[in-house]
TIKENU-482101 format. One record per residue (C-alpha): z, y, x. Coordinates in nm, 2 decimals. Each point is the difference from the previous one (the first is absolute). Layout:
BEGIN
      z      y      x
      Z      Y      X
...
This chain:
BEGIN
      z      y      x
   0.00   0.00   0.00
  -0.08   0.36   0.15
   0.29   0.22   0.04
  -0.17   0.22  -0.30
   0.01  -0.29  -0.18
   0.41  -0.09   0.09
   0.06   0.33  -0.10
  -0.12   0.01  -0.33
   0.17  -0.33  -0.08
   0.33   0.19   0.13
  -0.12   0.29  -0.26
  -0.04  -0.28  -0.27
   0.34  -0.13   0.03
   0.20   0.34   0.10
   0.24   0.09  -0.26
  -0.03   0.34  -0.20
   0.16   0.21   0.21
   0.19   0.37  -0.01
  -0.29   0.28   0.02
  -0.05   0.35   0.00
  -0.24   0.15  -0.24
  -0.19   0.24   0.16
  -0.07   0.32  -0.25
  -0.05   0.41   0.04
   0.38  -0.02  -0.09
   0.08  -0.20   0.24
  -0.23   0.13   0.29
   0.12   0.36  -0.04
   0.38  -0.15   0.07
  -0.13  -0.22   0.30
   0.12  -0.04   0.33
  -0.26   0.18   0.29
  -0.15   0.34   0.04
  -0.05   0.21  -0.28
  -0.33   0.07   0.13
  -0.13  -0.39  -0.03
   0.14  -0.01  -0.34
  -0.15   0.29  -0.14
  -0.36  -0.13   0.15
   0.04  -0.33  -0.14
   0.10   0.14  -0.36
  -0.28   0.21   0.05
  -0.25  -0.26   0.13
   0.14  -0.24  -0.31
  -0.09   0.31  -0.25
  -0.34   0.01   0.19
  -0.07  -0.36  -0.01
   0.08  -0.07  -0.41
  -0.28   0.34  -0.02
  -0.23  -0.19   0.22
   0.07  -0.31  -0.18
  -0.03   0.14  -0.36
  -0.39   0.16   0.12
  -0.10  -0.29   0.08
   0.14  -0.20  -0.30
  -0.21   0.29  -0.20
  -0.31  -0.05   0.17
  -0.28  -0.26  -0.05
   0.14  -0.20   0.39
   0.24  -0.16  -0.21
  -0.07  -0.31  -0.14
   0.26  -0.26   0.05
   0.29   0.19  -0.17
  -0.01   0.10  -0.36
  -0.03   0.39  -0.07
   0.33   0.12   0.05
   0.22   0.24   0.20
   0.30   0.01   0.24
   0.31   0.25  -0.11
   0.26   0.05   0.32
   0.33   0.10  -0.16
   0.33   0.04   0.18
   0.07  -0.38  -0.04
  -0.35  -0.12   0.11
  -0.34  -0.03  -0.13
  -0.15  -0.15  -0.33
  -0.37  -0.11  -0.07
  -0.10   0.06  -0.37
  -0.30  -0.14  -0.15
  -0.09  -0.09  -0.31
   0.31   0.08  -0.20
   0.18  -0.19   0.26
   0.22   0.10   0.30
   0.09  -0.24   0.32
   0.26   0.13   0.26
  -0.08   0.01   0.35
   0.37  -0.02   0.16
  -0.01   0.01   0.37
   0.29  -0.19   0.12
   0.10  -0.07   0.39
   0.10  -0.32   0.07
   0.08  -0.28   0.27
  -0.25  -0.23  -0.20
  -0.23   0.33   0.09
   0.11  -0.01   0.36
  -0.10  -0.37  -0.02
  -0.37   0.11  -0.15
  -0.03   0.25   0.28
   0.07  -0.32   0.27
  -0.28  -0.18  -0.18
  -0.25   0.30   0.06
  -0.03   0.12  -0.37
   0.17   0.39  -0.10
   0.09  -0.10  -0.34
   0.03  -0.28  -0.26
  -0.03   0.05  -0.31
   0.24  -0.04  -0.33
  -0.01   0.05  -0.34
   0.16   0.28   0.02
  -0.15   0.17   0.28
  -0.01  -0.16   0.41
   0.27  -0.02   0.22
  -0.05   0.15   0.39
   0.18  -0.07   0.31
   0.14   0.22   0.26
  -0.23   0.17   0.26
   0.13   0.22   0.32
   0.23   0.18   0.08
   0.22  -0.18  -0.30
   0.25   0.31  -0.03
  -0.02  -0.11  -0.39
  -0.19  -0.21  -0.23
  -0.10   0.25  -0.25
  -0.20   0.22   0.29
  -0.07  -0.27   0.20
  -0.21  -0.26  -0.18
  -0.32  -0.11   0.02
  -0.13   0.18  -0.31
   0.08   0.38   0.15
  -0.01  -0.11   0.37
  -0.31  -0.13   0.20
   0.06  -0.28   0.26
   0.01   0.29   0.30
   0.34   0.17  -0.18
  -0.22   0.28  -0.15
  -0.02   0.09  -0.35
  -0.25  -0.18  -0.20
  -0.32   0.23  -0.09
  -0.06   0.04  -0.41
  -0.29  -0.26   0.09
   0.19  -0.24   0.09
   0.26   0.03  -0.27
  -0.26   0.03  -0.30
  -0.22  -0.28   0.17
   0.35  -0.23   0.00
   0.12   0.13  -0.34
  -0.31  -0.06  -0.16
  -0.03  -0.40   0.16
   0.31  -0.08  -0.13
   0.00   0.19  -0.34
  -0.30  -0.27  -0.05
   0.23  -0.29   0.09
   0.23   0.13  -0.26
  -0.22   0.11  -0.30
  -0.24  -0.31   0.06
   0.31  -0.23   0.03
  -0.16  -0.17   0.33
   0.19  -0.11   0.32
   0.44   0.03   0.00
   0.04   0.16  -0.32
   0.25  -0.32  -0.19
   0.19  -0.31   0.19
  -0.29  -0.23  -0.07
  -0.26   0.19   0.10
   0.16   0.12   0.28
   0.03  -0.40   0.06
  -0.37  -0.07  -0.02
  -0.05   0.30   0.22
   0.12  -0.04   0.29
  -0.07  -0.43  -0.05
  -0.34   0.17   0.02
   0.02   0.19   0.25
   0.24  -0.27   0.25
  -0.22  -0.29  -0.05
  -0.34   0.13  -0.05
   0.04   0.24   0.29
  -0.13   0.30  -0.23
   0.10   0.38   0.03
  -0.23   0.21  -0.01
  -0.18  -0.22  -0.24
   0.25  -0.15  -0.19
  -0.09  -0.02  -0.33
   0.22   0.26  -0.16
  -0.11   0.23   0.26
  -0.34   0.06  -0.13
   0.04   0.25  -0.27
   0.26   0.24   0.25
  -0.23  -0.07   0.26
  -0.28   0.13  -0.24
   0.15   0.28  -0.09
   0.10   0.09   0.39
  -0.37  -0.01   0.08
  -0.09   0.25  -0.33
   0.24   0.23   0.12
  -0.12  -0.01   0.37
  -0.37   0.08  -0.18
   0.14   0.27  -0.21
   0.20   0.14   0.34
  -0.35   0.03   0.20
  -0.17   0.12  -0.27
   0.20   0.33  -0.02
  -0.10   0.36   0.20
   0.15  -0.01   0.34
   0.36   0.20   0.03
């Protein structure tokens, strides 16, 4: 078994464990510069806009017509009379995902993220609002990220229930599949309409 593959079995049979929900709440009471928070709640703000243009224009495909709201306790994709939260939640079964190369992993309620550098506290320091180099994720990033996993959640694909979590990473242990797992199409669909939509607009 590859250690990718160990460490997703670990994921599969790690207990629920304490996390910390990461919200514009929560991020303006972080620990860390003042500075870095500010960017971050600003480059969050910027990436739901981002996200919401291209959720408006004819790039999106995979996801249903819809919008994301970011509130003071997290964010919200409404669509068709419905609504989904998108919880961000910082977690050692996150740290765990970061170990087996992914940034998130998705739940029905949102994704959980793992620690990144330098670590000072989990709601700054996480894998959604940090890049791997210990800088503050671009709106890009964030939207492309949100975006992927808001399709896990409103198309109920990948670790969104206990069994389906089961199958998943079965899935992705045995048959060696990641990038192409199964319930990785549709978010993986949706990454690439974004990246279309992203080079399609004017240069900044």
């Amino acid at each position: 078994m590859s250690l990718r593959g160990a460490l997703l079995a670990a994921a599969l049979l790690l207990p629920g464990c304490a996390s910390m929900e990461v919200t514009p709440a929560s991020l303006r009471e972080a620990v860390g510069p003042a500075a870095e928070r500010e960017l971050a709640l600003a480059n969050w703000t910027e990436a739901v806009a981002l996200a919401n243009a291209f959720l408006e224009s004819p790039a999106r495909q995979t996801l249903p017509a819809g919008r994301l709201d970011l509130g003071e306790e997290g964010m919200t994709f409404r669509a068709g009379g419905r609504d989904w939260p998108i919880r961000v939640r910082c977690t050692a079964w996150g740290d765990l995902c970061l170990l087996a190369g992914f940034s998130a992993q998705e739940r029905s309620w949102g994704f959980v993220v793992g620690k990144e550098e330098p670590g000072a506290d989990r709601i700054l320091d996480n894998s959604f609002l940090r890049n791997p180099f210990g800088g503050v994720s671009s709106p890009a990033a964030m939207a492309e990220l949100i975006l992927h996993e808001t399709t896990h959640v409103v198309l109920r694909e990948g670790t969104v229930g206990f069994w389906k979590g089961f199958a998943y990473y079965l899935e992705a242990i045995f048959l060696f599949r990641y990038d192409d797992h199964s319930a990785e199409r549709r978010p993986f669909a949706t990454s690439r309409e974004f990246s279309g939509y992203l080079q399609g607009l004017p240069a900044r």
